[in-house]
C-alpha positions in Angstrom: -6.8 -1.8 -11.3 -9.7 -1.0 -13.6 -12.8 0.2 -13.1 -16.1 0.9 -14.9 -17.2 3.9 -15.7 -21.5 4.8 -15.9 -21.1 4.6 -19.5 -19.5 0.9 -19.1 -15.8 1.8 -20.6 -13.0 0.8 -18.2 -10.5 2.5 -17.3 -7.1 1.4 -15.3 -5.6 3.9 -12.8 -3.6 3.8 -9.8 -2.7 6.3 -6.9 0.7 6.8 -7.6 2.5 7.4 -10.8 5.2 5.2 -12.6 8.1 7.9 -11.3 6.5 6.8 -7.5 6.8 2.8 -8.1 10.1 3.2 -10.2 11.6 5.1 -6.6 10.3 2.8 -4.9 11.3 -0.2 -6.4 14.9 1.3 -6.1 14.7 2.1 -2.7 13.8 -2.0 -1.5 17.0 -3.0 -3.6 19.0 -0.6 -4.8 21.1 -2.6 -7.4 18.4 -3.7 -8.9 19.0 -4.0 -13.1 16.4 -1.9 -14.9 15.0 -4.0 -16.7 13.6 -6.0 -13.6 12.6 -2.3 -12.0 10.7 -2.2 -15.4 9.6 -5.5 -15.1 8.3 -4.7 -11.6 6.4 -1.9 -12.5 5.2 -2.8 -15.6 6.8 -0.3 -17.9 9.1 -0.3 -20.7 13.0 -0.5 -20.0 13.2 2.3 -22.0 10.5 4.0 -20.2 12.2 3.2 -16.8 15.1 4.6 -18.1 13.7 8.2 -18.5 12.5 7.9 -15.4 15.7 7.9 -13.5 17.1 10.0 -16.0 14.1 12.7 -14.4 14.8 11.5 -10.7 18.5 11.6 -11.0 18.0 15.2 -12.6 15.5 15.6 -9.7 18.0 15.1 -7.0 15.7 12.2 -5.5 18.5 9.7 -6.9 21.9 8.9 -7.4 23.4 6.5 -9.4 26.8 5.4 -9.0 28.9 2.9 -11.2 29.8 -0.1 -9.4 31.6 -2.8 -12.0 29.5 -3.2 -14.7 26.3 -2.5 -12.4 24.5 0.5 -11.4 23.9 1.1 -7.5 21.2 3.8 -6.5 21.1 6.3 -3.6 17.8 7.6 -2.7 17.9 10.9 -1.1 14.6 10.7 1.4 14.9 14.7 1.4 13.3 15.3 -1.8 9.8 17.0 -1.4 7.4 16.0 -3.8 7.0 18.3 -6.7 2.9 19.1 -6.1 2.0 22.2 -4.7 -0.6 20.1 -2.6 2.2 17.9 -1.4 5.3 19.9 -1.6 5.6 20.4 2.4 6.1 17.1 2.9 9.5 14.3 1.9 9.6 11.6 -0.3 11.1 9.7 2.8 7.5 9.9 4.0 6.3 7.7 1.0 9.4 5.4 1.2 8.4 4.6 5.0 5.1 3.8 4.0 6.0 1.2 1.5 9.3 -0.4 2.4 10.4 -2.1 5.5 13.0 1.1 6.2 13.2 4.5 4.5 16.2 4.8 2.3 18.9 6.5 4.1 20.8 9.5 2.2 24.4 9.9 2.3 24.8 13.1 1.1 
């Protein structure tokens, strides 16, 4: 969404960051291909691609080969990575945004 700043430039932001809509996009479907998570949050699929490279690293996600398709486990355990946030579970932002948190099976 943009804004306008007092000098009249705009400037687009948003509350959460790509790695945020990325896990969530995974977490409502969970086979999703990544160039429609990409798609979905409007980044490139190479872009996308780091980023579950850095959530997989993360241990917020887990990616399991499934035919010629990628299936993705989120782990709702993960705290986020702020110091101002870091008491609290990623499960908390799933809940918010999805009908269901993802479950873990780990």
């Amino acid at each position: 969404m943009a804004t306008t700043a007092r000098n009249g430039s705009t400037r687009n932001w948003t509350f959460l960051t790509n790695h945020a809509h990325v896990l969530l996009a995974i977490a409502r479907n969970p086979t999703a291909r990544l160039r429609d998570v990409a798609d979905e949050v409007g980044v490139t699929e190479r872009a996308a691609q780091a980023i579950v490279a850095d959530l997989e690293v993360g241990g917020y996600l887990r990616r399991t080969r499934v035919g010629r398709r990628n299936e993705y486990t989120v782990n709702p355990r993960g705290h986020f990575r702020h110091p101002a946030e870091a008491d609290r579970q990623v499960g908390d932002l799933l809940a918010l945004f999805t009908s269901s948190p993802a479950e873990s099976t780990s």
